[in-house]
C-alpha positions in Angstrom: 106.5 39.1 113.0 104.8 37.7 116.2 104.3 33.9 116.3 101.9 31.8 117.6 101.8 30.6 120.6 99.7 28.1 123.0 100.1 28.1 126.6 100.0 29.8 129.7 102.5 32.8 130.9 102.6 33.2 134.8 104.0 35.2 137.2 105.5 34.2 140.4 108.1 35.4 143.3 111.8 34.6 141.9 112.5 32.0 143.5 109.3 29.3 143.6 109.2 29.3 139.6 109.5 25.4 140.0 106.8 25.4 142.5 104.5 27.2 140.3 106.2 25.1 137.2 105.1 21.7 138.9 102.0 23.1 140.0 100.1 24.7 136.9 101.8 21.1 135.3 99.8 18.7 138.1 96.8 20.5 137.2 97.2 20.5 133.6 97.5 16.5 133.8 94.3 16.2 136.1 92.6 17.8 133.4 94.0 15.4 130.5 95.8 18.0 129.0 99.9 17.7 128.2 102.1 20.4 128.4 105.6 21.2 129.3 106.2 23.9 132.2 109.4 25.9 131.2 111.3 28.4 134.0 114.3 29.9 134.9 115.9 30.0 138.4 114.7 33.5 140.2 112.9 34.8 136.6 109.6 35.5 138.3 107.7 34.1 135.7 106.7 30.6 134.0 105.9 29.1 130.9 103.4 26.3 130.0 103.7 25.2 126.7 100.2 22.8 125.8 101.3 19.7 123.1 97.5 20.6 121.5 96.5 24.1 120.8 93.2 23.5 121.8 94.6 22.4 125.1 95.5 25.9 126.6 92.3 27.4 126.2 90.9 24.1 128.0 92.9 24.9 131.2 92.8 28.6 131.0 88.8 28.0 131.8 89.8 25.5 134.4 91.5 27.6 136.7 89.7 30.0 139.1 91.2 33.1 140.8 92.4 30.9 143.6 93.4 27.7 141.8 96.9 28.2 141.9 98.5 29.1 144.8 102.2 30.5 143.6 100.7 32.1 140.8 100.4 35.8 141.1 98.9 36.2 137.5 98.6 34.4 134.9 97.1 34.5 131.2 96.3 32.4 128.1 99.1 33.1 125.4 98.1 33.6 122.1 101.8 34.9 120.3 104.9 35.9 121.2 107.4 38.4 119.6 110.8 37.5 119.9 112.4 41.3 118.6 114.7 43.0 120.5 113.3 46.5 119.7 110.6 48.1 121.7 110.3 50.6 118.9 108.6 47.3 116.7 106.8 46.1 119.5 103.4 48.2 119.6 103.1 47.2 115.6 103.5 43.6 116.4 101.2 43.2 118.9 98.6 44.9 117.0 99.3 43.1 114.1 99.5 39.8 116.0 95.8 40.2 117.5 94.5 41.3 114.6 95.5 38.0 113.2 94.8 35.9 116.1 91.0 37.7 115.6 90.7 36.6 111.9 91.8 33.3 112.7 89.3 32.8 115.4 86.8 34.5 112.4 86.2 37.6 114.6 87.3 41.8 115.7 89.8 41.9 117.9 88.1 44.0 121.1 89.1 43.7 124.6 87.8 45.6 127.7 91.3 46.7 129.2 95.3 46.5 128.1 97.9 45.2 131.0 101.3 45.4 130.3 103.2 43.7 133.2 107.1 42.4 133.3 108.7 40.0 136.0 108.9 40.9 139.8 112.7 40.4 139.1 115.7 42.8 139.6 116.0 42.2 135.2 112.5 43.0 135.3 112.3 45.8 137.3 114.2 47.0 134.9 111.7 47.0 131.8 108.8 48.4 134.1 109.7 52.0 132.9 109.1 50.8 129.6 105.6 48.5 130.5 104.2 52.2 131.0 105.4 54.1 127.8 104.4 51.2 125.6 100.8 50.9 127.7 100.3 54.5 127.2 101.3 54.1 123.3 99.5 50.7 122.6 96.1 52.2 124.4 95.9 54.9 122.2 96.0 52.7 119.0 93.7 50.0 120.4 91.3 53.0 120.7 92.1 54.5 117.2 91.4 51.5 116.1 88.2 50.7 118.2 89.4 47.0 119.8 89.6 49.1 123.0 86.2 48.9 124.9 85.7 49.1 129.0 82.2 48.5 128.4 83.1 45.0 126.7 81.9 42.6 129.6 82.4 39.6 127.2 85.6 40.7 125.9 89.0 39.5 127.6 91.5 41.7 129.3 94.7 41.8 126.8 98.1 41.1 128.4 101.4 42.0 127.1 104.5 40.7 129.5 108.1 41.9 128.9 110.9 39.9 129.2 114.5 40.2 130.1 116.8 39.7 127.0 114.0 41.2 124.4 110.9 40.1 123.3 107.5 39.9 124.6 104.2 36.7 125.4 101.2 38.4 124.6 97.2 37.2 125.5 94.1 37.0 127.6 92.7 36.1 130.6 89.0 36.2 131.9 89.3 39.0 134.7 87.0 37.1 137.1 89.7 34.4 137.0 92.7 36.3 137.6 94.1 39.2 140.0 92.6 43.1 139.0 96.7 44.3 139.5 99.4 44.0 136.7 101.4 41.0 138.0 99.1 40.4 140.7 100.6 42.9 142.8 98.3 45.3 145.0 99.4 48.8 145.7 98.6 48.8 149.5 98.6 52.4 151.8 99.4 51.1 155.0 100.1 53.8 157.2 103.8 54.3 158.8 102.6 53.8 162.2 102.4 50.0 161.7 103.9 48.2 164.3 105.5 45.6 161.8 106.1 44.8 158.0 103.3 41.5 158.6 101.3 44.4 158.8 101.0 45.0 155.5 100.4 41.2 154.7 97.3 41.3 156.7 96.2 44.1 154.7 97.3 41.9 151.2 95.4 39.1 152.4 91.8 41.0 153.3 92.7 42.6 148.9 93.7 39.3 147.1 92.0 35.9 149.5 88.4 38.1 150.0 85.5 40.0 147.9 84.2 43.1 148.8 81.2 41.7 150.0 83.0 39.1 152.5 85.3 42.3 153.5 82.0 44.8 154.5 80.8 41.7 156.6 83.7 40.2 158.1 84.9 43.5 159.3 82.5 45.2 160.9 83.3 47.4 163.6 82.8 45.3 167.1 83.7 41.8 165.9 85.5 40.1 168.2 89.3 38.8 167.3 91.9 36.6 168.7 95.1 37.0 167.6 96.9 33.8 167.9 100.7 34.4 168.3 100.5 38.4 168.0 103.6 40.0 169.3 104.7 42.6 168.1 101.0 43.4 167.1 101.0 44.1 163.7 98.0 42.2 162.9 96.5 43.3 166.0 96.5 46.8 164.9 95.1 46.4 161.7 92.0 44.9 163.0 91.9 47.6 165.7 92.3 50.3 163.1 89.1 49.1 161.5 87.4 48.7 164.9 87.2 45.3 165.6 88.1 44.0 169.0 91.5 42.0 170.0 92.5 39.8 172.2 96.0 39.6 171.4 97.7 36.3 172.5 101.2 36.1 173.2 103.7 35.9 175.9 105.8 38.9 174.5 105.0 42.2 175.0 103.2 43.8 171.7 104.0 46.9 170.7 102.8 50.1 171.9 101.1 51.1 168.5 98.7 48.4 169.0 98.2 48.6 172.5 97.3 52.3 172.2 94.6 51.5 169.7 92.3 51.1 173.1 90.8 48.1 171.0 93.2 45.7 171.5 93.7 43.3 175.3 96.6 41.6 175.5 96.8 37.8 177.1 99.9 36.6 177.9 99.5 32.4 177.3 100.5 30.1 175.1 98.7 30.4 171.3 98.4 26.4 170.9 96.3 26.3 173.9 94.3 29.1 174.4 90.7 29.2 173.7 88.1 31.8 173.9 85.4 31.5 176.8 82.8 31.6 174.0 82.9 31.9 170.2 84.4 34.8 168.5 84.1 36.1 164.8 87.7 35.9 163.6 90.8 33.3 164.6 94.1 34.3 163.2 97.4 33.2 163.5 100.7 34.1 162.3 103.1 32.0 164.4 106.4 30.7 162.9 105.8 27.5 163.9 105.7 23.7 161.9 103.2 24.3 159.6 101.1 21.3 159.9 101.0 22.3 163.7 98.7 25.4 162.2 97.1 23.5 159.9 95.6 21.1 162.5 95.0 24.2 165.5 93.0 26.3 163.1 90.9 22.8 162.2 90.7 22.1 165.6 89.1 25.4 165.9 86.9 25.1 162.4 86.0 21.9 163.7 84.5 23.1 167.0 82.6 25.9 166.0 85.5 28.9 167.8 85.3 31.3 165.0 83.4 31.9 161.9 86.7 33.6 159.9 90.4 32.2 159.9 93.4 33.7 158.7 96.9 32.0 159.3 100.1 31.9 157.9 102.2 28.0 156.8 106.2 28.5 156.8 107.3 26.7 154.2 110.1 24.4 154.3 113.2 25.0 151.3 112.2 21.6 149.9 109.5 20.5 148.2 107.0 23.6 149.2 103.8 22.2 147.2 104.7 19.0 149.0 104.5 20.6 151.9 101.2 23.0 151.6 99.2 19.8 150.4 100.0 17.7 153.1 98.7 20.9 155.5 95.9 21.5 153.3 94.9 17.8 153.7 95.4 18.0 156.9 93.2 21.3 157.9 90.5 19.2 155.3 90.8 16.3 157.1 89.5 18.0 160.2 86.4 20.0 158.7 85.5 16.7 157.3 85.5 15.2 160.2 83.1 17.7 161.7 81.2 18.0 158.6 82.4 22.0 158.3 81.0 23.6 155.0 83.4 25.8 153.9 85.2 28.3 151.8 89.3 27.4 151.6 91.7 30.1 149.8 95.5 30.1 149.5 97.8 31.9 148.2 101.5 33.2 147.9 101.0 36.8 148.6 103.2 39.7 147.6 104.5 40.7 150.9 104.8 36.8 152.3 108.4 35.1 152.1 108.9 31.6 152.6 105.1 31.4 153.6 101.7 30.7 152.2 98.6 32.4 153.7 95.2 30.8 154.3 91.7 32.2 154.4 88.6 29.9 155.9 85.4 30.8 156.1 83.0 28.5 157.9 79.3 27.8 156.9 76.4 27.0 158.1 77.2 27.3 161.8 74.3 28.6 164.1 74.0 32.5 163.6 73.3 33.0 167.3 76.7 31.6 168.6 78.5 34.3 166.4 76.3 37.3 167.4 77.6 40.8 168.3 75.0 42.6 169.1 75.1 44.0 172.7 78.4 41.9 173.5 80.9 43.4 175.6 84.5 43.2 175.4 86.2 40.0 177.1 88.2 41.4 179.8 90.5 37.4 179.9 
């Protein structure tokens, strides 16, 4: 029989569960609200377990899509099932929100079913099995009508598989957490990328941006300087969309990126280049100190360079969240400074490492020093 539970279930890269662990805990304590974070080395996934059952619906609505940064996905747990047999397990989750329903003195509906396992090689494992029970646990939430897409107050339902046998079942608001089961995107980056960053750019524009901020950032003509860009993998991506590069780098990019026809290479020294006039987007993916980035692209914010920033912190082995607070202080230290408005987004994507990547979007800046229309190509 499932059994009640009250907390938060969240999925991270094996490996930074006690980053994530100490993270969803610092916020939880802001908020007033005790708990205990429990992980296991390289799982891929963390538990928060709230002292109050009210508690964990409390910080469930407290947390935004980008409020934690290691967290891939997360949801509000409502029961667990401890059995070993998958056979057992579409019954007991029905059964267990059915109850959770009557307790709460409602139906049980929900617009959409994800069942997701750890990013793990254990959990790799059970992914086989996330689809055959999806398929099997669909067609009974229909039978039954607790299955609506049209529901736009009703929660997604998540089911998460773990290794050893069992499963954490519950909700999550979908404007508050990733669209993907485990917060994974399935990217199509074509083979002719010049580099595997490639595909992190791509990530980043999916998980840190709307739609809306995509269709505007990314409009054919916008100018780009690419910080750091050798081999050009970045480069290339804004090139494929039409935008226009200046790639900055003493090594040679590749030739993938170069014979875009979009894309001029500079050959100086990222940390001290500057455009002759502002441009649309700044990024940088440099393996350089990360506070070093955090103050360039401020430096930047600060003076107006570039309306759109993405950039990359390498993380040091010890204390990580240490680490990307005292850069995020720091790149906040400089936009208050200047008195930037702003929009801030990190996260710990799929396809970074021992990195966290950064979106900024400046606001309020005068539309005419950011215009395209009728600009040519800088020719530096």
């Amino acid at each position: 029989m499932p059994e009640t539970a009250h907390g938060l279930f969240l999925f991270c890269r094996p490996g930074f569960e006690p980053d994530l662990a100490r993270e969803v805990r610092d916020v939880a304590q802001e908020r007033g609200v005790g708990g205990r974070a429990h992980c296991v080395a390289r799982s891929g996934w963390v538990r928060f377990e709230c002292a109050d059952p009210s508690g964990a619906e409390f910080v469930a609505g407290a947390l935004g899509r980008y409020t934690l940064v290691f967290a891939r996905q997360w949801f509000r747990t409502l029961f667990r099932e401890e059995s070993g047999d998958p056979d057992a397990w579409p019954a007991s989750v029905l059964s267990g929100l059915e109850e959770t329903a009557r307790r709460y003195g409602s139906k049980p509906r929900v617009r959409e079913l994800v069942v997701e396992a750890p990013d793990s090689d254990p959990g790799r494992e059970l992914w086989p099995l996330c689809w055959r029970l999806r398929e099997l646990l669909e067609d009974d939430l229909r039978a039954r009508g607790w299955l609506r897409s049209g529901a736009r107050r009703a929660p997604r339902l998540h089911v998460a598989l773990v290794p050893g046998g069992g499963l954490w079942a519950g909700v999550s608001d979908p404007s508050r957490c990733s669209p993907w089961p485990m917060g994974i995107p399935r990217l199509r980056v074509p083979g002719a990328a010049p580099s595997r960053s490639a595909r992190k750019l791509e990530e980043a524009f999916l998980v840190l941006m709307d739609e809306h901020e995509r269709a505007k950032s990314l409009k054919p003509g916008r100018r780009v300087v690419d910080l750091g860009a050798a081999p050009g993998g970045w480069s290339w991506q804004f090139a494929r969309r039409g935008l226009l590069v200046t790639a900055v780098d003493n090594a040679a990019l590749a030739r993938e990126a170069m014979d875009t026809g979009l894309v001029d290479h500079v050959r100086a020294d990222g940390f001290r280049y500057r455009p002759d006039r502002p441009v649309d987007w700044m990024v940088c993916d440099m393996v350089k100190a990360p506070e070093r980035i955090a103050r360039l692209v401020g430096v930047w914010a600060a003076r107006g360079l570039a309306r759109w920033y993405l950039f990359n912190w390498k993380l040091p082995n010890r204390d990580r969240l240490g680490e990307l607070r005292r850069c995020r202080d720091i790149l906040l230290r400089e936009l208050g400074r200047a008195g930037v408005r702003h929009t801030l987004r990190l996260r710990h994507l799929y396809h970074d490492r021992e990195e966290v990547t950064g979106y900024l979007a400046v606001h309020g800046l005068p539309g005419d020093r950011f215009a395209t229309k009728g600009r040519k190509r800088s020719r530096r």
